[in-house]
C-alpha positions as a Markdown table, in Angstrom:
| # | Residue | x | y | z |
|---|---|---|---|---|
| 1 | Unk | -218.1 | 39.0 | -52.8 |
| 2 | Unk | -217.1 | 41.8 | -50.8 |
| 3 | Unk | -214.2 | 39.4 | -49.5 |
| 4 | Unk | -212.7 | 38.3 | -52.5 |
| 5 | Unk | -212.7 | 42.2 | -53.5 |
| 6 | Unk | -210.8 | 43.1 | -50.7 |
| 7 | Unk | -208.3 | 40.1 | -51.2 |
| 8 | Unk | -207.7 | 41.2 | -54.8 |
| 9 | Unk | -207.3 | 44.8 | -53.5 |
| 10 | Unk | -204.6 | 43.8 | -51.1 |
| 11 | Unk | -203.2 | 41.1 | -53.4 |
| 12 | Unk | -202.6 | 43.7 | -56.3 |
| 13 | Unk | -200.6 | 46.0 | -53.6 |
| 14 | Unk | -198.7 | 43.8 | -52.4 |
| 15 | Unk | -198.0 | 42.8 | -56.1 |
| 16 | Unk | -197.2 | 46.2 | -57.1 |
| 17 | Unk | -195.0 | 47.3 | -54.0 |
| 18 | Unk | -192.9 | 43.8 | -54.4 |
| 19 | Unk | -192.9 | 45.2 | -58.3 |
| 20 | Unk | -191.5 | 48.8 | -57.1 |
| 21 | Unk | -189.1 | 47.3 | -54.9 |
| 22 | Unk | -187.7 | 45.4 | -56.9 |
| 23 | Unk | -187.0 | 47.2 | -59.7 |
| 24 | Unk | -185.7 | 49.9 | -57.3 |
| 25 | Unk | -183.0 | 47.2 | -55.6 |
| 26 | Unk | -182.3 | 46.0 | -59.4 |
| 27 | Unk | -181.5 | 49.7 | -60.7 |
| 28 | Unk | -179.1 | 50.1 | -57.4 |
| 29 | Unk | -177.3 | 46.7 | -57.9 |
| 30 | Unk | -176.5 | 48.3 | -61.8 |
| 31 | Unk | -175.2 | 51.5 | -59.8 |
| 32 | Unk | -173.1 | 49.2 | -57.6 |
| 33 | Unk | -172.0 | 47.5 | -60.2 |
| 34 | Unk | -170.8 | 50.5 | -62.1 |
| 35 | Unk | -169.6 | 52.1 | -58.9 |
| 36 | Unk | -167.5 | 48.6 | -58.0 |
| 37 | Unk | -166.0 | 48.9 | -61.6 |
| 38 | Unk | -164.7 | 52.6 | -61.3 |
| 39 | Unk | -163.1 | 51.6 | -58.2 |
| 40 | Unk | -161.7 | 49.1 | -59.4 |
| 41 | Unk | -160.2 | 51.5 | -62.4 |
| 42 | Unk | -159.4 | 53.6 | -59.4 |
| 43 | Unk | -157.3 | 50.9 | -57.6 |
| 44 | Unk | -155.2 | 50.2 | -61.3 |
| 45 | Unk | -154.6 | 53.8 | -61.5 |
| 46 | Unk | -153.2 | 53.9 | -57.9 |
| 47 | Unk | -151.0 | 51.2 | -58.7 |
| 48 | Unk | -149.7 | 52.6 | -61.3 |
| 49 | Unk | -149.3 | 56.1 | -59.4 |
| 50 | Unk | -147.2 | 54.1 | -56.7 |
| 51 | Unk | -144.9 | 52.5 | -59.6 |
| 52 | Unk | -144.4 | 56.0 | -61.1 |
| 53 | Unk | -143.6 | 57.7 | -57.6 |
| 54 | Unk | -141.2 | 54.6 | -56.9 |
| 55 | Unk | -139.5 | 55.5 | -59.9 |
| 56 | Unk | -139.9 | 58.9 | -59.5 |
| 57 | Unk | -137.9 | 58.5 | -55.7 |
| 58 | Unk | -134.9 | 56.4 | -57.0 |
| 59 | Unk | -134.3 | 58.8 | -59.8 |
| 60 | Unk | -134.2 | 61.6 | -57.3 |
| 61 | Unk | -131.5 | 59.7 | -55.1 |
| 62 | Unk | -129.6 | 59.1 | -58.2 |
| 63 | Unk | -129.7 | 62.6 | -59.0 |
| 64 | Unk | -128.8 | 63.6 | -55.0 |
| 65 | Unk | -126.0 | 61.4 | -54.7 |
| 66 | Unk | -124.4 | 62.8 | -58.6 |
| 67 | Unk | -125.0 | 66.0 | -56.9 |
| 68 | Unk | -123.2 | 65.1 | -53.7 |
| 69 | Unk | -120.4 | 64.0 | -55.7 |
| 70 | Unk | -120.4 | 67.4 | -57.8 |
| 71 | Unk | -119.9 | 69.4 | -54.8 |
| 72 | Unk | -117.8 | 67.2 | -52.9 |
């Protein structure tokens, strides 16, 4: 009896630790999840940030080279 007692024992914390860990791993896969999402937002915005500053560089040269003609 004493046996079967013990087995339970160890049965039910193994039970609850595989119960712990697993909703510990399933609340960090969420967080990964969200993380993987915002840095995926994160890449769009540098994408964007590149187009802008590409933009940004050729209007500059166009604005140099009118100026280069102005004092010339």
């Amino acid at each position: 009896m004493k046996k079967n007692y013990e087995l339970s024992s160890v049965i039910g914390t193994v039970v609850t630790t595989y119960t712990s860990t697993y909703t510990e791993l399933k609340g960090r896969q969420e967080e990964l999840v969200s993380i993987e999402g915002k840095i995926s937002e994160i890449k769009e915005d540098i994408g964007e940030l590149k187009a802008n500053f590409k933009i940004m560089e050729k209007t500059l040269i166009e604005i140099n080279n009118k100026l280069d003609k102005v004092v010339e």
